[in-house]
C-alpha positions in Angstrom: 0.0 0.0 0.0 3.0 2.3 0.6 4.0 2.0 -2.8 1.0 3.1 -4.0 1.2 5.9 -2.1 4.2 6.8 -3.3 3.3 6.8 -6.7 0.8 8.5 -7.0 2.6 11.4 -4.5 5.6 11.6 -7.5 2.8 11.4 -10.7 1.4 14.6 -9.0 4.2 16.0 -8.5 5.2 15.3 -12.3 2.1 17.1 -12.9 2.3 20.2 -11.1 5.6 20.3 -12.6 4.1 19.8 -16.1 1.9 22.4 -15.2 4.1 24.7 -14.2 7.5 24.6 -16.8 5.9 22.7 -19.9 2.6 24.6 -20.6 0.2 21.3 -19.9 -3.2 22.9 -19.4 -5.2 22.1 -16.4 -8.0 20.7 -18.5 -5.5 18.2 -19.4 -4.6 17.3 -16.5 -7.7 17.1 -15.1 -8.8 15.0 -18.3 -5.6 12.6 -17.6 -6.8 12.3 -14.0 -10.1 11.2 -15.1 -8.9 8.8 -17.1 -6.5 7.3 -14.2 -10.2 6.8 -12.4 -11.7 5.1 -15.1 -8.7 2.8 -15.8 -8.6 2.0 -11.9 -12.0 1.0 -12.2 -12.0 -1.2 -15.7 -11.0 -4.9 -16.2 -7.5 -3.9 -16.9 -6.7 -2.5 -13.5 -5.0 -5.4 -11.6 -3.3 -6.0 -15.4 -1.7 -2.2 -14.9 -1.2 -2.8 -10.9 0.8 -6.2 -11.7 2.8 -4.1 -14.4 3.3 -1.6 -11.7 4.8 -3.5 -8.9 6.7 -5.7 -11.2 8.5 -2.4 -12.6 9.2 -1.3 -8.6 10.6 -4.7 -7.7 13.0 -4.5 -10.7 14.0 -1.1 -9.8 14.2 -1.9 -5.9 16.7 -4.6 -6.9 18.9 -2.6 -9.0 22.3 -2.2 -6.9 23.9 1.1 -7.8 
């Protein structure tokens, strides 16, 4: 649950960032929210959440 958390603390701050230094509209993002809500709620959401911890696991076990 922490990591997602986490990652949806960093995508908003990617978007206020977006916001801010690349000229994305806030219809946009609101638009790119929206869709985040219907995608959570569809048939592909544990598809995208599998996806999604299997690309954190990979990047926890990198050693740098």
């Amino acid at each position: 649950m922490a990591l997602n958390i986490s990652a949806a603390v960093l995508m908003l701050v990617i978007v206020v960032v977006m916001i801010r230094r690349s000229g994305l509209k806030m219809s946009h993002a609101i638009i790119c929210s929206l869709l985040g809500f219907y995608l959570a709620s569809s048939s592909i959401a544990p598809s995208i959440q599998q996806v999604t911890s299997n690309l954190a696991g990979m990047l926890n076990g990198l050693k740098l």
